[in-house]
MMTF fields as JSON, N, C-alpha, C and O atoms, coordinates in Angstrom:
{
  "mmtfVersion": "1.0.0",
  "mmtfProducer": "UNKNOWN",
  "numBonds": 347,
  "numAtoms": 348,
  "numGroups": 87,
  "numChains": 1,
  "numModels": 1,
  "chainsPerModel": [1],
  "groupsPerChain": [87],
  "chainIdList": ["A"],
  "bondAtomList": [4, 2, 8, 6, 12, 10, 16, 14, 20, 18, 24, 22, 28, 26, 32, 30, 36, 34, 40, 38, 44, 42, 48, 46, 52, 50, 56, 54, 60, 58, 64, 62, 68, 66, 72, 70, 76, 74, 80, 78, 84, 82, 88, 86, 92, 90, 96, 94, 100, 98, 104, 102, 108, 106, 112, 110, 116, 114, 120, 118, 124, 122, 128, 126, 132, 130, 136, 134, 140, 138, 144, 142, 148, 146, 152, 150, 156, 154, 160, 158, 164, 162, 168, 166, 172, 170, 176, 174, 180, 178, 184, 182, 188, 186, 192, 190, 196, 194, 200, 198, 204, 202, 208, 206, 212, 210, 216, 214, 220, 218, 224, 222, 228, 226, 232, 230, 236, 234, 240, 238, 244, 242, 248, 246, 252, 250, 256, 254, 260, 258, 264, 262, 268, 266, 272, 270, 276, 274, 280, 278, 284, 282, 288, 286, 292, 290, 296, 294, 300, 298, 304, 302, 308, 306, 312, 310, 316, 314, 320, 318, 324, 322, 328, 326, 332, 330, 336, 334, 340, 338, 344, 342],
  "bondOrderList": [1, 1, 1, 1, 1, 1, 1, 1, 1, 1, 1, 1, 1, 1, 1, 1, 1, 1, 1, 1, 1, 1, 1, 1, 1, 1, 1, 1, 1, 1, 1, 1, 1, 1, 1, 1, 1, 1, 1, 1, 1, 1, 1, 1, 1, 1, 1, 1, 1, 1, 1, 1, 1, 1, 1, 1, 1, 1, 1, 1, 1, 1, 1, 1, 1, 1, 1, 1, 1, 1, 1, 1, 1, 1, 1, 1, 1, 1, 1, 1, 1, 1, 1, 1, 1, 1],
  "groupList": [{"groupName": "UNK", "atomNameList": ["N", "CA", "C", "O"], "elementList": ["N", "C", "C", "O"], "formalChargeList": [0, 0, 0, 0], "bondAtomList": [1, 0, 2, 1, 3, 2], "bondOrderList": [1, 1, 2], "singleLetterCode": "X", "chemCompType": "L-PEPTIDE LINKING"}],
  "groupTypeList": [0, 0, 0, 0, 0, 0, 0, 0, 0, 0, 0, 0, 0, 0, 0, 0, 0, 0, 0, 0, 0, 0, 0, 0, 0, 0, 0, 0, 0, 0, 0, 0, 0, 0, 0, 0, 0, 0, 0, 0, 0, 0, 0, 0, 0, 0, 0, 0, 0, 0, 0, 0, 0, 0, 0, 0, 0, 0, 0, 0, 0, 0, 0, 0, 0, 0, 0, 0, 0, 0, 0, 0, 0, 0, 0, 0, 0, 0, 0, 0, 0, 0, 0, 0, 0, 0, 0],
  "groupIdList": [1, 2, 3, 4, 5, 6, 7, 8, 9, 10, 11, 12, 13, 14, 15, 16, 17, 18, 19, 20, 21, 22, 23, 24, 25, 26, 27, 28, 29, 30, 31, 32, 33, 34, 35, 36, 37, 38, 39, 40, 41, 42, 43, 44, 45, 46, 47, 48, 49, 50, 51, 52, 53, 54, 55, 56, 57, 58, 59, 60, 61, 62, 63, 64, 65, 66, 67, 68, 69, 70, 71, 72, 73, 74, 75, 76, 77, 78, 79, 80, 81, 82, 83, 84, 85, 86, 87],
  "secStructList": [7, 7, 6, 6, 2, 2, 2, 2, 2, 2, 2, 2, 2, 2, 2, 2, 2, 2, 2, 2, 2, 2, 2, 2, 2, 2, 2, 2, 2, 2, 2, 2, 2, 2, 2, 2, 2, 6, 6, 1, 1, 1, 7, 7, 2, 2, 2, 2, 2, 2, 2, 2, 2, 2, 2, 2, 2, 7, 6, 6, 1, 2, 2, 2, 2, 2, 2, 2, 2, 2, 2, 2, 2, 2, 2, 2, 2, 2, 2, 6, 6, 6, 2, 2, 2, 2, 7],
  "xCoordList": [81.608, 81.657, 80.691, 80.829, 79.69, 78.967, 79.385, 80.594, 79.026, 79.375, 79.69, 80.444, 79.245, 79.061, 79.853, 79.969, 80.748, 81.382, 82.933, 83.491, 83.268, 84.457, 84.015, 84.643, 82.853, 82.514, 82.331, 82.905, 81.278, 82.103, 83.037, 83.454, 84.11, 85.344, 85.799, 86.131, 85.892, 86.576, 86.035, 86.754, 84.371, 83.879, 84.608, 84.983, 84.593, 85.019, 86.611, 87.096, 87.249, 88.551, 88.447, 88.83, 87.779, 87.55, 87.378, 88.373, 86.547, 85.961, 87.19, 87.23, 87.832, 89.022, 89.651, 89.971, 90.438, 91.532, 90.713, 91.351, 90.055, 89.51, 89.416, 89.55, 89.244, 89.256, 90.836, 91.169, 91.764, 93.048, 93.585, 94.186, 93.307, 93.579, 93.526, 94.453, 92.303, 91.582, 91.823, 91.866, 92.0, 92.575, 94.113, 94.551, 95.09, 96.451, 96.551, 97.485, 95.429, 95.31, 95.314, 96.084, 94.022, 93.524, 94.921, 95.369, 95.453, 96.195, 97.647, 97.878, 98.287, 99.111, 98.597, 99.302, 97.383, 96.96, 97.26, 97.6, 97.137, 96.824, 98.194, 98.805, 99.041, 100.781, 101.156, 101.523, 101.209, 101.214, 100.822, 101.709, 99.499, 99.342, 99.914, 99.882, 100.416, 101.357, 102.975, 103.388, 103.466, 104.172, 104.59, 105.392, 103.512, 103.222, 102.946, 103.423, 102.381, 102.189, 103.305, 103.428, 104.266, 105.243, 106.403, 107.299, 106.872, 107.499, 109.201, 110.338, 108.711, 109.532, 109.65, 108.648, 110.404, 110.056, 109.462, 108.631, 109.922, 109.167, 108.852, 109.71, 107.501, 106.796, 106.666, 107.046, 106.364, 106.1, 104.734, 104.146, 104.608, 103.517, 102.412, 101.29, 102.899, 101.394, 100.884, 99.674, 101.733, 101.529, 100.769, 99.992, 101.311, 101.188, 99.189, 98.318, 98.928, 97.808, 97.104, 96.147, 97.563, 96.108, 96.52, 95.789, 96.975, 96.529, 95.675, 94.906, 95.39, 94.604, 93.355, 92.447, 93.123, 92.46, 91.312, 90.119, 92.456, 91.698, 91.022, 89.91, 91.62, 91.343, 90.148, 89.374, 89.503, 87.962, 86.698, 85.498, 87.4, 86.839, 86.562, 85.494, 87.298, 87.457, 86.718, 86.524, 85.855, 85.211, 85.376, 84.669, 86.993, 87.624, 88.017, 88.559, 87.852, 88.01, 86.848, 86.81, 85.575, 84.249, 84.381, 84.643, 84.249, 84.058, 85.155, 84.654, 86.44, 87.107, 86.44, 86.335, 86.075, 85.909, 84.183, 84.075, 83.387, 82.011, 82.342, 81.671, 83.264, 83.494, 84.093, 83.824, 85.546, 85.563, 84.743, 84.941, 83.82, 82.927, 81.972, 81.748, 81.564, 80.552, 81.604, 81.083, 83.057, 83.342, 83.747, 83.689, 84.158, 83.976, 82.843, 83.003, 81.449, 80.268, 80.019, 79.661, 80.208, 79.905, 80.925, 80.507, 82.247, 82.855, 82.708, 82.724, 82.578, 81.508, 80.3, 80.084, 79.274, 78.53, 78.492, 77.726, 79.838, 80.094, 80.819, 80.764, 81.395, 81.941, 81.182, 81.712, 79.923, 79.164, 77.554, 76.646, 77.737, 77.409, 77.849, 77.241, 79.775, 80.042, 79.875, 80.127, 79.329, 78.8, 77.773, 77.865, 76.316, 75.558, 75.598, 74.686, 76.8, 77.164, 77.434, 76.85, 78.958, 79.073, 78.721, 79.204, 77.769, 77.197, 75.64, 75.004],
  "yCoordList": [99.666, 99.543, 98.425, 97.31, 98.675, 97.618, 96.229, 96.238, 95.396, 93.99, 94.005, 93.114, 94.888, 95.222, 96.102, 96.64, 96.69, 97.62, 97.148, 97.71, 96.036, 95.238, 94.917, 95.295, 94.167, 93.837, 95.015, 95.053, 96.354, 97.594, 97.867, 98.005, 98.167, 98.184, 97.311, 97.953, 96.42, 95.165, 95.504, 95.317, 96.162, 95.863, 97.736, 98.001, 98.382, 99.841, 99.631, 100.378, 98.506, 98.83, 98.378, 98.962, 96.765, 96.582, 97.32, 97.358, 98.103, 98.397, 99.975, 100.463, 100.357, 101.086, 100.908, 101.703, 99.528, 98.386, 98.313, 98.868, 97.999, 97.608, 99.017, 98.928, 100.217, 101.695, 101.717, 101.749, 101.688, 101.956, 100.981, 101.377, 99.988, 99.015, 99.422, 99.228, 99.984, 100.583, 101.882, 102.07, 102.898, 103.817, 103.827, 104.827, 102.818, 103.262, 102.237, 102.477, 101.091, 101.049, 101.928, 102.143, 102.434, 103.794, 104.589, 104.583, 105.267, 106.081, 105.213, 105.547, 104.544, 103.698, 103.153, 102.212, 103.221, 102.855, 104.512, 104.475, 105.687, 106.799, 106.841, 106.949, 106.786, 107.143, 106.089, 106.707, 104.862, 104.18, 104.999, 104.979, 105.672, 106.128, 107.32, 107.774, 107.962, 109.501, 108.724, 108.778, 108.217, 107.329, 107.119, 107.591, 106.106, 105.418, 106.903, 107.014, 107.645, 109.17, 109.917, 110.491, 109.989, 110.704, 109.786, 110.425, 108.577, 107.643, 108.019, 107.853, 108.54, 108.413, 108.049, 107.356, 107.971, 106.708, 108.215, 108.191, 109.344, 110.783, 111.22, 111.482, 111.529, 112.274, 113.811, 113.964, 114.846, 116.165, 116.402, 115.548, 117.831, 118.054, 117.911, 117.409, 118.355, 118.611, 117.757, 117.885, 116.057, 115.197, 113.963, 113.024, 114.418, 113.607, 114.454, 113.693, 115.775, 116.449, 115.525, 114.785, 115.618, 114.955, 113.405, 113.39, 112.777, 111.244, 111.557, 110.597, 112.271, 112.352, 112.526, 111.79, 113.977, 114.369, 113.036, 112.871, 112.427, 111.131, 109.988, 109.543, 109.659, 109.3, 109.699, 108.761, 111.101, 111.423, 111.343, 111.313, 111.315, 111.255, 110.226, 110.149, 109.522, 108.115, 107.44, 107.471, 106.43, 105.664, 103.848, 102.941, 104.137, 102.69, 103.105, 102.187, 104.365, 103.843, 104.15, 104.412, 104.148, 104.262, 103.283, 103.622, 101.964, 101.078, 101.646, 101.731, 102.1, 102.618, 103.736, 103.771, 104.573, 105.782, 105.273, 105.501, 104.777, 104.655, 103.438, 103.663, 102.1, 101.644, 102.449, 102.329, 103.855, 104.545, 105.517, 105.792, 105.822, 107.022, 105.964, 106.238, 104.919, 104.223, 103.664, 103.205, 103.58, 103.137, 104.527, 104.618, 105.578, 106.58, 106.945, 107.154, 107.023, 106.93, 106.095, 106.447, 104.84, 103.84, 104.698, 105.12, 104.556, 105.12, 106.697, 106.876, 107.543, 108.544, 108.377, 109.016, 107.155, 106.573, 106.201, 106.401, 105.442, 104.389, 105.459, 105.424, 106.267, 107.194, 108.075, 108.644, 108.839, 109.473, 108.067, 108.452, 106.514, 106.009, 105.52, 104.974, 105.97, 106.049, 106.87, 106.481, 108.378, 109.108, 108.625, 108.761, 107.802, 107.487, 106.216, 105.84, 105.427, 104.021, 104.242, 103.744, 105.534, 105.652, 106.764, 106.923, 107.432, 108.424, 108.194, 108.845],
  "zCoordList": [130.576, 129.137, 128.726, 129.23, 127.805, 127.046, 126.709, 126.477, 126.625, 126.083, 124.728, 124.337, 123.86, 122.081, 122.1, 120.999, 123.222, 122.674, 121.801, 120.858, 122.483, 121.499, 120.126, 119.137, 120.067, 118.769, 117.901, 116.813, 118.454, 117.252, 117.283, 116.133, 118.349, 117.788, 116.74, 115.744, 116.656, 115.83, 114.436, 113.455, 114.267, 112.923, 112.305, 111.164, 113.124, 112.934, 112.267, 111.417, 112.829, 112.332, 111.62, 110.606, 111.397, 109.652, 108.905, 108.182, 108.555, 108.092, 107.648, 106.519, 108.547, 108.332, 107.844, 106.961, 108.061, 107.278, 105.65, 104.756, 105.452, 104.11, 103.502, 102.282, 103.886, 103.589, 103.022, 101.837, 104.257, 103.859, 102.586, 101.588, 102.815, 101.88, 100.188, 99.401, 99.884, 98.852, 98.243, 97.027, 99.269, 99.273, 99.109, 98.54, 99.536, 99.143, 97.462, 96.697, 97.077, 95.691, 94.55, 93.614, 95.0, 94.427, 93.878, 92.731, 95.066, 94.606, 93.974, 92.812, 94.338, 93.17, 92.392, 92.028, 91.701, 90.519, 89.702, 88.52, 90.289, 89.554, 89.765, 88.702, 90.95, 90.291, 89.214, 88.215, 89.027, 88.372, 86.74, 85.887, 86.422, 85.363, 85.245, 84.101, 86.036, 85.864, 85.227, 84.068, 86.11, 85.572, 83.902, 83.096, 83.947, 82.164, 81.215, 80.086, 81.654, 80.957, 80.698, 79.617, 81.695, 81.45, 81.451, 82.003, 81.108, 81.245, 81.984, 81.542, 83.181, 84.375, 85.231, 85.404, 86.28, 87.546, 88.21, 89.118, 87.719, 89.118, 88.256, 87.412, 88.003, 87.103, 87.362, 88.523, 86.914, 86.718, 88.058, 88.721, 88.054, 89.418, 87.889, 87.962, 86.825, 86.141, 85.744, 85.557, 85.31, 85.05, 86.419, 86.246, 87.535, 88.766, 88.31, 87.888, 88.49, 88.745, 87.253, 87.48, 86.001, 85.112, 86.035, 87.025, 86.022, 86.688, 87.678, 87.728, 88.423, 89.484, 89.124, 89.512, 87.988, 87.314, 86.489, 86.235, 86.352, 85.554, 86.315, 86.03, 87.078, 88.965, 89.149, 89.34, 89.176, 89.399, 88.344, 88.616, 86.936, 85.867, 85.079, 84.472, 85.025, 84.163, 84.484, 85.699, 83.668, 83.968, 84.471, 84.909, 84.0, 84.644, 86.126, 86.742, 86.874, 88.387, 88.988, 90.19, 88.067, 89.233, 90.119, 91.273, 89.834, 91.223, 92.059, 93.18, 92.119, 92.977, 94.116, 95.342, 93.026, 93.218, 94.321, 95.526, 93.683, 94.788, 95.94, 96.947, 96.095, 97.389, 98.582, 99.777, 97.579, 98.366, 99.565, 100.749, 98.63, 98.743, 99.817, 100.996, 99.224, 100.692, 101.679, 102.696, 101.633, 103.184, 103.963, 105.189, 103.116, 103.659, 104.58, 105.782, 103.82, 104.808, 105.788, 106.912, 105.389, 106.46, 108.272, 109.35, 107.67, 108.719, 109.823, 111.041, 108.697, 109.315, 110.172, 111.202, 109.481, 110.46, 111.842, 112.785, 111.605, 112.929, 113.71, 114.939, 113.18, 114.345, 114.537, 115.491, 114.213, 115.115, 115.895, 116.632, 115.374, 116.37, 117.54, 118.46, 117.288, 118.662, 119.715, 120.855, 119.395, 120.261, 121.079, 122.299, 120.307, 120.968, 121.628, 122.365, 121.345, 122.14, 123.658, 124.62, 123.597, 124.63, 125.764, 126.885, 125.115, 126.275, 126.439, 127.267]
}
């Protein structure tokens, strides 16, 4: 095994951790607004669907919506540069 191979590991799971992190925001920010929409603690499927709806559209969760979208890539990255790390 490489000498660098710990150190990508370590930056891969960061970089995962800060994904998940963002991603379980994300989406309790949009239950959060299904919520306030239908002022129930369990909202409706059609009401849960526009929060989501709004989730891709709205312009108050772009920064959500593009850190997602680049740690998504980044991670895609690093896992097909683990193909060429270890073979």
């Amino acid at each position: 095994m490489p000498i660098l191979m710990p150190l990508y590991f370590a930056v891969q799971a960061v970089v995962f951790l800060v994904w998940a992190v963002l991603a379980f925001r994300f989406l309790f920010a949009l239950r959060a607004d299904a919520v306030a929409q239908s002022g129930r603690s369990l909202p409706s499927m059609a009401t849960q669907l526009s929060a989501f709806r709004g989730g891709l559209i709205e312009p108050r969760y772009r920064r959500h919506r593009v850190w997602l979208l680049a740690l998504t890539a980044l991670l895609l990255a690093l896992s097909a540069l683990s193909f060429v790390l270890i073979n």
